[in-house]
Structure formats: structure tokens, C-alpha cells
C-alpha positions as CSV (number, residue, x, y, z in Angstrom):
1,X,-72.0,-112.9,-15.2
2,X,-74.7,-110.3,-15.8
3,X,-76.9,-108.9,-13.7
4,X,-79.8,-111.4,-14.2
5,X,-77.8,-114.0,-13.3
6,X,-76.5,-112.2,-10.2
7,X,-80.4,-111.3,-9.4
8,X,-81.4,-115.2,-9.9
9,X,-78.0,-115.9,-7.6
10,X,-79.1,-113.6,-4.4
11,X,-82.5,-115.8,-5.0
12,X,-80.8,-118.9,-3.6
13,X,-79.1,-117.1,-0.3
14,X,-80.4,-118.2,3.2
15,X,-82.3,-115.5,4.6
16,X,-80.1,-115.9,8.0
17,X,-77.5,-114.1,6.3
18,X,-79.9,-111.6,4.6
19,X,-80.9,-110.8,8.3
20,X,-77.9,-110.7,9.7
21,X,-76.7,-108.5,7.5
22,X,-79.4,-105.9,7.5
23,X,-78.8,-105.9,11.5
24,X,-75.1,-105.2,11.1
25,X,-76.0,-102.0,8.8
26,X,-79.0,-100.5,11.4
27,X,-76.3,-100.7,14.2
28,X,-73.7,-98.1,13.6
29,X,-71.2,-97.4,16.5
30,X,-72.5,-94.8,18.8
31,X,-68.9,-92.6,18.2
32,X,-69.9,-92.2,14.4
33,X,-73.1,-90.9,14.9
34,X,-71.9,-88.8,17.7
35,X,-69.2,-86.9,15.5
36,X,-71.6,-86.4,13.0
37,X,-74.4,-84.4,14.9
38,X,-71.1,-82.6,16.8
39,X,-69.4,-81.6,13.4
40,X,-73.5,-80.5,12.5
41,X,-74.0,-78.6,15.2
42,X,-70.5,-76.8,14.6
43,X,-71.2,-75.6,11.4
44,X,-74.3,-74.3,13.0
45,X,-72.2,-72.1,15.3
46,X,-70.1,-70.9,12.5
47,X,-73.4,-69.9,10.0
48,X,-75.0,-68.0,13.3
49,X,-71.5,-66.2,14.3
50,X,-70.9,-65.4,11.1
51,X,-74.7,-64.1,10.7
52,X,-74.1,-61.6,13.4
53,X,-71.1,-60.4,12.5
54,X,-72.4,-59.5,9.1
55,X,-75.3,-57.9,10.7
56,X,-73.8,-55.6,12.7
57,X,-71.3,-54.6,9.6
58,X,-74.0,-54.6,7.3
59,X,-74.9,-50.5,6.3
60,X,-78.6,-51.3,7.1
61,X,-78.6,-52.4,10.1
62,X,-79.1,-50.2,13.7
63,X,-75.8,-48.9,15.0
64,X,-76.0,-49.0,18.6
65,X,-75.1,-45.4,20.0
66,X,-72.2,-44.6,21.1
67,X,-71.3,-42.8,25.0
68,X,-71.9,-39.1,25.1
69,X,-68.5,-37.0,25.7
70,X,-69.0,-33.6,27.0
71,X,-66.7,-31.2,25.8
72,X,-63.9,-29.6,28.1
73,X,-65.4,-26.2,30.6
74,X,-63.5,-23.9,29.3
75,X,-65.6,-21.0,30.9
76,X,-63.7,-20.8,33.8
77,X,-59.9,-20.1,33.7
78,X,-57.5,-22.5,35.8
79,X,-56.4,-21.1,39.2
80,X,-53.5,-18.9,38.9
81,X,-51.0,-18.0,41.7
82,X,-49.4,-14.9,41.3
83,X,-46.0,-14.8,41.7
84,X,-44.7,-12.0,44.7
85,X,-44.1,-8.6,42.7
86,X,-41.1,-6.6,43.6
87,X,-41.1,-2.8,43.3
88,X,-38.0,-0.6,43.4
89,X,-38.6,2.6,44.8
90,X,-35.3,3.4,43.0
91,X,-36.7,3.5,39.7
92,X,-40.2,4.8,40.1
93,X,-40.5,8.0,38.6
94,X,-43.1,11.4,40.1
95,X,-44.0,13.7,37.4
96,X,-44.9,17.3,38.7
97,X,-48.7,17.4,38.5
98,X,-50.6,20.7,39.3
99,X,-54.1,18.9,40.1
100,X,-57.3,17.6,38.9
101,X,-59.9,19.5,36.2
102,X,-63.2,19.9,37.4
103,X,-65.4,17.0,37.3
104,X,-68.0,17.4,34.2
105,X,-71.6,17.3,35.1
106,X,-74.3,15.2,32.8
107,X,-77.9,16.6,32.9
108,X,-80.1,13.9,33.8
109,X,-83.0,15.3,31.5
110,X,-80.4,14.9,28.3
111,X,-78.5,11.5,29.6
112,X,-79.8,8.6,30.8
113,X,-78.3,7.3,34.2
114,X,-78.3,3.5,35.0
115,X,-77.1,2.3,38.4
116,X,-75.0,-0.9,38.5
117,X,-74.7,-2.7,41.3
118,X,-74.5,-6.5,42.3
119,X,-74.3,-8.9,39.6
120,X,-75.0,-6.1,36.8
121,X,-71.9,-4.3,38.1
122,X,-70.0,-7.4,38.5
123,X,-70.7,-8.1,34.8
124,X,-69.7,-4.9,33.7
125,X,-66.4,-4.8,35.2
126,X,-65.8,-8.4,35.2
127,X,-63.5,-8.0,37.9
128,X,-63.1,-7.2,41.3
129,X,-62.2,-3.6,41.9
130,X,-60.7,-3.9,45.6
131,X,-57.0,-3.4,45.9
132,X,-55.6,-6.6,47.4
133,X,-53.3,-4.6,49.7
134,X,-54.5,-1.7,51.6
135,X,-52.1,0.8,53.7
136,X,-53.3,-0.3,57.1
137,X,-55.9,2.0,59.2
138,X,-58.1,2.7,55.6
139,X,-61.6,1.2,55.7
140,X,-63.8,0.8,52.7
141,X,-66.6,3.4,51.9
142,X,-69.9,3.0,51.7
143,X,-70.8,4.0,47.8
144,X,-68.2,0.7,47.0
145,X,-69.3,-1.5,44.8
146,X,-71.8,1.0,42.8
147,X,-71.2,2.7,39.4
148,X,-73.3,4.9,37.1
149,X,-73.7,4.3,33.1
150,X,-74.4,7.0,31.7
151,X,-75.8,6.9,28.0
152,X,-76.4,9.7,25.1
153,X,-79.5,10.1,22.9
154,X,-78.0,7.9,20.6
155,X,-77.3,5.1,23.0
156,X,-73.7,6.0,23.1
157,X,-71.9,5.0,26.9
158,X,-69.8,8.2,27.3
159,X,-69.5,7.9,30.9
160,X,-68.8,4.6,33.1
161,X,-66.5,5.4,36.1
162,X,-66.9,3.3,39.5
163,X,-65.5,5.3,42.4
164,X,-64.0,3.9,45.2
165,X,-62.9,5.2,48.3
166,X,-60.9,4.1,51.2
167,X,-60.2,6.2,54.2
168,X,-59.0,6.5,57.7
169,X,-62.3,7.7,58.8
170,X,-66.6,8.9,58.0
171,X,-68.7,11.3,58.7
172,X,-72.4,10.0,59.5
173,X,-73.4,11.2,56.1
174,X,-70.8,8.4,54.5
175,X,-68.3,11.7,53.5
176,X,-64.6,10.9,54.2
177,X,-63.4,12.4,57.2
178,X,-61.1,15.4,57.6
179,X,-58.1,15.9,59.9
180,X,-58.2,18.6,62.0
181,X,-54.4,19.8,61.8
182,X,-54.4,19.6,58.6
183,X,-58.1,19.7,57.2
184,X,-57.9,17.0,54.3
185,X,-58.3,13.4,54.7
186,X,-56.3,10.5,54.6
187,X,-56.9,7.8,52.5
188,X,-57.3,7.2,48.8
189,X,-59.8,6.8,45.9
190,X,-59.8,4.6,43.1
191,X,-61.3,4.6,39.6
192,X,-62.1,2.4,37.2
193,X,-63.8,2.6,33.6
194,X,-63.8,0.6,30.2
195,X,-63.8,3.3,27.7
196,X,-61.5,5.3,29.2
197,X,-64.2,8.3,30.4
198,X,-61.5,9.4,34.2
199,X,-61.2,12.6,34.9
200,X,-58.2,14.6,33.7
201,X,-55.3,15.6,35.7
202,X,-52.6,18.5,34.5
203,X,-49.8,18.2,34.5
204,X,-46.4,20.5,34.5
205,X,-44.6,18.8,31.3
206,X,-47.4,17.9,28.6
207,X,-47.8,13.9,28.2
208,X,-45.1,12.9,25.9
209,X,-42.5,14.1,28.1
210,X,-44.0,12.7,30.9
211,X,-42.3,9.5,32.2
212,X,-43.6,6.1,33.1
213,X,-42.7,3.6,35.7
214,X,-42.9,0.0,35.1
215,X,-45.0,-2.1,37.4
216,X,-45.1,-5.3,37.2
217,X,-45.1,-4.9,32.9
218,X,-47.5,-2.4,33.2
219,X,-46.9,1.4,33.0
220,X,-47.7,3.9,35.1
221,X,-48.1,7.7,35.5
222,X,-47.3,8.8,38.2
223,X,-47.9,12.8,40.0
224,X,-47.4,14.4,42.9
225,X,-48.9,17.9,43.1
226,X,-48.9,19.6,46.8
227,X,-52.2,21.5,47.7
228,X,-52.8,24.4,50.2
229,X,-54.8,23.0,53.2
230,X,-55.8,25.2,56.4
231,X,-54.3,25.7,59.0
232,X,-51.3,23.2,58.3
233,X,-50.1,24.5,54.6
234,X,-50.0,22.2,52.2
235,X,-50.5,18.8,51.7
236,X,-48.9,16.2,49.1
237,X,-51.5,15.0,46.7
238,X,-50.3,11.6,44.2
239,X,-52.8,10.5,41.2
240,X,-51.7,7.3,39.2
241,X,-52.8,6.2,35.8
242,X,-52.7,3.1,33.7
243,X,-54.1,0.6,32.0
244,X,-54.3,-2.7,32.5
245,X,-57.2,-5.7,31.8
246,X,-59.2,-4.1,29.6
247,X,-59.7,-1.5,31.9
248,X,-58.1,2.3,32.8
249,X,-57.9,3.3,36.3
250,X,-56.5,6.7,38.4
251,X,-55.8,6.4,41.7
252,X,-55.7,9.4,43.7
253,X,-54.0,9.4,47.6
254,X,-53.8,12.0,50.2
255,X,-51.5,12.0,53.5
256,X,-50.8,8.6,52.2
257,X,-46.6,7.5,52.0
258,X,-45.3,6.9,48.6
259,X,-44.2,3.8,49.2
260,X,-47.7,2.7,50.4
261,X,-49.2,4.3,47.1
262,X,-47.1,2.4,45.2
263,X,-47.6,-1.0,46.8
264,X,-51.4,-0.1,46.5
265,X,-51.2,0.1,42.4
266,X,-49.0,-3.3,42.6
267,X,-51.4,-5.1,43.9
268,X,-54.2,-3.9,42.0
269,X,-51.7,-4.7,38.5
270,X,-50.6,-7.8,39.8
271,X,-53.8,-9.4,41.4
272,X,-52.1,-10.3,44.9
273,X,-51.0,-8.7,48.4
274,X,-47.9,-10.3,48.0
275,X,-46.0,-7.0,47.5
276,X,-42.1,-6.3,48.1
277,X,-41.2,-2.6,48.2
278,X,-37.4,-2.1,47.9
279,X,-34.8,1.2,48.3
């Protein structure tokens, strides 16, 4: 059989069956046709995930910014607690001192003088200038608080000592106030400067045969000269120097004890009240 003769076959079939079986083909099972849009609409999914994905790896595409991170403060140290110093008396060491030079005098019409005070002396300093511990019955002067710069023609800083002062007593002028039995006051001064500028002290032995105490890891000279006051005699005068962050100090005490001297320049070295004095 060819296919003409199958053609002229088909010819002689009722056209029931012809119908029938073109209805049987039009109705496919609901299931089928179901599967077939679901497996469709699957591969959709795929082409869009898969179109995003390589969008937001693709090198031309906008990269979505990331969150800001601030960098650590580190401006401001962390709070430190000093731990409580302990001083023996035992092994602190007085050199003989015979007293102070004479203070040096700048010409205001050669130098130039800038008051600091407030935030400008703050700045300078970068540090509070108070001793923590104080022998008790001293009050703080006036003048606290205040410095003077003082510059050269060529803008050198050759001078840049803050003075303070704490005493038992003031005049109404701000001027320490003097005992009457013995005609000096009691208290102490303290100074402070970044280059080093203090006013000198002589001593008996010259200064590498002087000895140093250890305070808290910092040392200290310390001298004890005795100067004639009226009508009483004498009185015992102790000056301390050292050096200690970033800046030099002298500390100079009159009708003050030793061991209260001492327990002054702890506190300053060590940054806390929390002085023990032993021996």
C-alpha cells in the first residue's frame, strides 16, 4: 500500500468517526495542561532570579552603598585610676641648698608679654596645675590659674612660668600673709613651665653630686636651706625640682612639715590625693 491508496482509503470512512476523533484530540485532560503552564511559569522564575543575580554581580551595574563606620575617638584617653602612692620618708634625701637667685626681669619694650588665662592657658599647659593634696589650712591665691609668655624679637618663648601660690592667709592686696612671731608666711608656691625657663636655686654641693629621691618613678631634688627671719631667727625654707609630663616644676614651702612637702609633690607626680607617707 502507498500513500494514494491510503488517501483513496480515508475517502470511504464515516465521518462519525472522523468527528469523534477530532473531539477526543480538542479535549486534553485538565492535569496536562495544568503541568505544562506550571513547569512554564517555573522556568520563568528561574530566567528572572537568575537575571537579578547577574545584575547585581555584573561590574556595570549600581552598587548599593554600603553603612557608614565612624572610626574609633581616640582624642580622649580612657579613665585612669591611679593607684595609692606610698612615700618613705626613710629614703627621701635633703640636699643643703643656700637659696634662690634673683628673679630676672624682661623689659616690656624689648619682649613681648602675652597673658594666658582660661582656655588659652589650659591649652598651653594641658594639664591641671593644682596639687591634688593640699597640707590642710592653705587656700589658693588669687593670681592661680594665670601665666605670662614671654617672647623675643625673633619669636623665641624664653620665658613661660605659671606661679602658683597657696597659703595660710592674704593681705587685701592678694599678697601672702606674714606671721607675726616669725615674719614669713606659711604656705607654698608652685611652678610650672614647658621649656624649662624656673628660677635657679644654689646649692651647697654642685648638681652631679646632688642626690635624687624617687617618687613615684619620678626623681626629685630636693633642698632645704634655713633663712634669717625677724624677730624669731630663722626659718626652714624646702624647694623641689623635677620633671614630669612634659613639663618642669619647683616647688618652694615655708613653715610647711617635710612630710607634708613631700606628700604635696606625690600628688602632683602621681595625679591623686591618695598619698601614704611612711617612717
Amino acid at each position: 500500500m502507498n500513500g494514494k491508496d491510503l488517501l483513496m482509503g480515508l475517502g470511504h470512512v464515516d465521518e462519525v468517526y472522523i468527528q469523534a476523533a477530532e473531539e477526543k484530540t480538542l479535549r486534553k485532560p485538565f492535569g496536562t495542561a495544568l503541568r505544562r503552564y506550571g513547569a512554564m511559569a517555573a522556568c520563568f522564575a528561574v530566567l528572572i532570579v537568575a537575571a537579578t543575580v547577574f545584575y547585581t554581580r555584573s561590574p556595570v551595574g549600581p552598587t548599593p552603598p554600603g553603612p557608614v563606620v565612624e572610626p574609633p575617638d581616640i582624642s580622649q584617653p580612657p579613665e585612669f585610676a591611679p593607684e595609692e602612692v606610698t612615700v618613705d620618708m626613710g629614703q627621701v634625701y635633703f640636699n643643703d641648698a643656700i637659696g634662690p637667685q634673683e628673679d630676672i626681669w624682661y623689659d616690656p619694650d624689648v619682649y613681648t608679654i602675652t597673658p594666658l588665662s582660661g582656655q588659652a592657658y589650659a591649652d598651653y599647659y594641658q594639664r591641671g596645675l593644682t596639687p591634688p593634696w593640699l597640707p590642710d589650712g592653705l587656700s589658693p591665691a588669687k593670681w592661680n590659674d594665670t601665666a605670662e609668655q614671654i617672647t623675643a624679637a625673633d619669636g623665641t618663648v624664653i620665658s613661660d612660668i605659671a606661679n602658683l601660690g597657696f597659703y595660710s592667709g592674704y593681705y587685701e592686696d592678694g599678697t601672702p600673709e606674714l606671721y607675726e612671731n616669725t615674719n614669713a608666711v606659711k604656705g607654698l608656691s608652685l611652678s610650672a613651665s614647658r621649656i624649662g625657663a624656673l628660677p635657679q636655686w644654689d646649692y651647697v654641693l654642685p648638681e652631679q653630686e646632688r642626690q635624687t629621691t624617687d617618687i613615684d618613678g619620678i626623681a626629685v631634688t630636693l633642698g632645704v636651706s634655713i633663712c634669717p627671719c625677724e624677730p624669731a631667727g630663722t626659718v626652714e625654707v624646702i624647694n623641689a625640682e623635677w620633671e614630669s609630663g612634659g613639663l618642669h616644676f619647683q616647688l618652694t614651702a615655708q613653715q610647711i612639715e617635710r612630710t607634708d612637702v613631700v606628700k604635696t609633690i606625690a600628688s602632683i607626680i602621681a595625679g591623686t590625693a591618695d598619698i601614704t607617707i611612711i617612717n
